[in-house]
C-alpha positions, 0 to 999 in steps of 0.5 A: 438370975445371972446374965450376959449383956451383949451390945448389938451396935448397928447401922440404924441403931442400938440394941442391948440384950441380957440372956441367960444361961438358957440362952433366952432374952430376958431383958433388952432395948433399943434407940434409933440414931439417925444417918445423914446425907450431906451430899450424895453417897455420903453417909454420916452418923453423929458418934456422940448420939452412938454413945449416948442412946447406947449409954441409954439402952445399957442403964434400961437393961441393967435395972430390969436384971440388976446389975449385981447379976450382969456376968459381962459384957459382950460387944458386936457393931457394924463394922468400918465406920470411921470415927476419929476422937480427941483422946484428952476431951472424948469428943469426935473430931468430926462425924462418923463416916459409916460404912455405905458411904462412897465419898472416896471412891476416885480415892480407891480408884487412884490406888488400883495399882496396889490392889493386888498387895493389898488383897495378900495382906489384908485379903480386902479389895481396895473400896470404899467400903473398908475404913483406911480411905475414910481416916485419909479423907477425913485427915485431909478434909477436916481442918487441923486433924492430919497435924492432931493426928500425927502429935497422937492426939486423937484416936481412930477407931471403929464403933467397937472401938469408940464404945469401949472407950466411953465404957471405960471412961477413956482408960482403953483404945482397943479392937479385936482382929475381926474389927482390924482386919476390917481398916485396910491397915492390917495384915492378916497374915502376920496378925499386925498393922502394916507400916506399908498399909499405913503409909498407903493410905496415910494413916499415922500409927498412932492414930490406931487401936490396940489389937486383943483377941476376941474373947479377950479382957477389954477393960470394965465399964467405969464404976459410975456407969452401971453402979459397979464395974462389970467386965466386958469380956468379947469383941466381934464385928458383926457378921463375924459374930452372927457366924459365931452366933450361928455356931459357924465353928462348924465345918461347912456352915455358911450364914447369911445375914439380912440386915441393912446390908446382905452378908454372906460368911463361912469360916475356913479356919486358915487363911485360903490362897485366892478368895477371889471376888469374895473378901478373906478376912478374920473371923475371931481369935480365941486365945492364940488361935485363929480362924479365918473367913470367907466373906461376901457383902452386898451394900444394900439388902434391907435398905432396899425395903427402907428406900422403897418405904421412906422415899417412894412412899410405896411401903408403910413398912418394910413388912408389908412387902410380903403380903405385896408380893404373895398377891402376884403369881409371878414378877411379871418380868420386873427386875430390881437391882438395888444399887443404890449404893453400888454394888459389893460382891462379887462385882465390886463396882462403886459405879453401878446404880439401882435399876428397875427395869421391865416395867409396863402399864400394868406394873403396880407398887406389889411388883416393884415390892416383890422385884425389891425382894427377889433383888436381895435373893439374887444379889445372895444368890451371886456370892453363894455361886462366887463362894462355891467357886473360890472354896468348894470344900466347905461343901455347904448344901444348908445356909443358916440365916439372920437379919430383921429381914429374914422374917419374910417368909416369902424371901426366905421361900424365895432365897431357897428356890433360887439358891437351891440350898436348905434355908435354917432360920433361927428361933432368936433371929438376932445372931449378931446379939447371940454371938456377942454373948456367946463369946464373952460367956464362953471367956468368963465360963458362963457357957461351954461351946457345946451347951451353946451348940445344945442350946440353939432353936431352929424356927423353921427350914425353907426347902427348894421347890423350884424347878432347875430350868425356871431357875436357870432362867430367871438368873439369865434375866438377873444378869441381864438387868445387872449388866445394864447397872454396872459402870453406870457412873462411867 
């Protein structure tokens, strides 16, 4: 049976899938790596454990399907982790600064003034979030880099990046744009770094990737690596791929992906004038084409879940929250914001921290478990209103979601109530995974868009069933608890 490979690259940790041309997983493994806190609002990863329990999940699958039978090789990561490497020794520099992290904060602050040049080029806000002011910390922090840096002896790259130079045994440094367009350094207006947006933020140019298109040639993974060399034929961050997965070529398709983080997106194919609190970036570019998104993100979605289990102690697993929840007729007027790493869209304010407000003698570990819930509903229910604002047109009445976090049917049950949309979740839960295969089968003619259309299951639609007033009412309390978390740091 021949087969794609995607390479699901997460937060948490690294998934490796073979579907075949059904478009069923056949095969697939997945290793944990750890994050680290070395102080609070760092967040780091060791990128070498990246590679190698990737390295690990890669060989798994390759010897359940054979590697005479893997077609290619599709890749798809969490985006913006920084990870800087010496190009002679493959070794990183120095750890990974994931995404969450909020160390330079004071950084963005001290650059407000060009936020609005920014935003034109590269349709970002100025944030922690985004990779530029993690390469200038780690370049100014870290002995010797920014001299290293600046000779062109290191490398810059996302975790797309940093694997498909491991799986070419360092004979590639490249990205694709949904990855570039994710530094701060790239204009997506003219599809190039920016030798403004460099010097901004102290960037050297020759730190940078090579930009291809999505679904174009990124080398093929070294012969002693799986035994032959196997193409890797597609690049996409992952919420980009999740749309692509959910077939979000499709006019008026919006996604929402619960994962780590919450991650609302919608394809506007060209570039839109004003996206307001929402961020415009790219979403893939096939060929010479290309197709540009809107996109909200929240810091924390399911990470709420995973605080509530692993530092309070009131989860034994992040599923547990639904039967919590369901055992209460309502919140009880407990509220949960979660930022516990600030907050993203649409508010994007590194100040704000998490918040449980309402509590009473009578509030039980159940309502705090259902606040956290409804707290990843409303903080979606935020960027959808953002979205219909800034870009009506795409007229979206049904959102397509993904994510682990998904799985719970009272937050879907819930999202649906408060959003007022149609709730599609699919069958294969893991979009990110299927857009990564989709992409690079579709480059090597494994599939056709329109079998992979064809090709989709739907697992089950959550309907709105709230009534308009409750609605209004519960998303005037929302407000309220988030206007108490913002600037809290301030």
């Amino acid at each position: 049976m021949k087969v794609i490979l995607a390479i699901d690259s997460g937060t948490t940790g690294n998934r490796v899938l073979a579907f075949s041309h059904d478009l069923d997983i056949v095969a697939e493994s997945y290793y944990e790596f750890p994050k680290t806190h070395p102080k609070p609002g760092w967040v780091e990863q060791d990128a070498e454990q990246i590679w190698q329990t990737l390295r690990q999940a890669l060989l798994d699958v390759s010897a359940k399907v054979g590697v005479e039978n893997i077609v290619a090789i599709g890749i798809t990561n969490q985006r913006e982790t920084t990870i800087v490497w010496d190009r002679e020794s493959g070794k990183p520099a120095a750890n990974a600064i994931v995404w969450q992290d909020r160390r330079t904060a004071d950084m963005c602050a001290q650059l407000a003034d060009a936020t609005a040049a920014v935003k034109t080029k590269t349709g970002l806000f100025i944030d922690p979030y985004f990779s530029a002011t993690k390469i200038k910390w780690m370049l100014d922090h870290v002995d010797g880099l920014r001299a290293r840096a600046e000779a062109g002896s290191l490398a810059f790259g996302t975790v797309d990046s940093w694997l498909i130079w491991k799986l070419t045994g360092g004979r590639l440094h490249a990205t694709d744009p949904s990855n570039a367009s994710r530094t701060l350094c790239f204009n997506i207006r003219t599809m190039e770094y920016d030798d403004e947006l460099l010097a901004l933020f102290g960037v050297p140019r020759a730190l940078v990737p090579e930009v291809r298109p999505s679904n174009g040639s990124f080398g093929v993974t070294e012969a002693n690596l799986l035994g032959r060399e196997t193409p890797i034929a597609g690049v996409l961050g992952d919420q980009q791929s999740a749309l692509f997965g959910q077939g979000g070529w499709e006019h008026g398709i919006v996604k929402n992906t619960y994962g780590t983080g919450l991650f609302l997106m919608a394809s506007t194919g060209e570039a839109i004038p004003d996206s307001g609190n929402l961020i415009n970036t790219i979403g893939w570019q096939l060929d010479d084409e290309v197709t540009y998104a809107i996109e909200g993100s929240v810091f924390v979605g399911g990470a709420c879940l995973q605080w509530l289990r692993d530092q309070l102690g009131l989860l034994a697993s992040a599923a547990d929250s639904q039967p919590m929840a369901e055992s209460l007729d309502s919140n009880d007027g407990v509220y949960f914001v979660p930022a516990l790493a600030g907050l993203g869209a649409p508010y994007w304010d590194p100040d704000a921290r998490g918040m449980i407000i309402g509590l009473t003698q009578g509030t039980t570990p159940s309502h705090i478990a259902r606040a956290a819930l409804e707290g990843i509903a409303y903080q979606s229910r935020d960027m959808i209103e953002e979205m219909q604002q800034v870009a009506g047109s795409l007229e979206f009445t049904r959102m397509r979601v993904d994510g682990g976090v998904a799985k719970n049917d009272f937050l879907m049950q819930f999202q649906a109530d408060i959003s007022g949309l149609e709730i599609e979740r699919p069958v294969i839960i893991e979009s990110t995974a299927v857009g990564a295969a989709a992409i690079a089968g579709m480059a090597t003619g494994f599939w056709t868009r329109d079998e992979l259309q064809q090709l989709r299951k739907t697992d089950r639609i959550f309907t709105p069933a709230m009534a308009p007033a409750q609605r209004d009412a519960h998303c005037r309390r929302w407000q309220d608890a988030v206007k108490r978390a913002l600037k809290w740091e301030k």
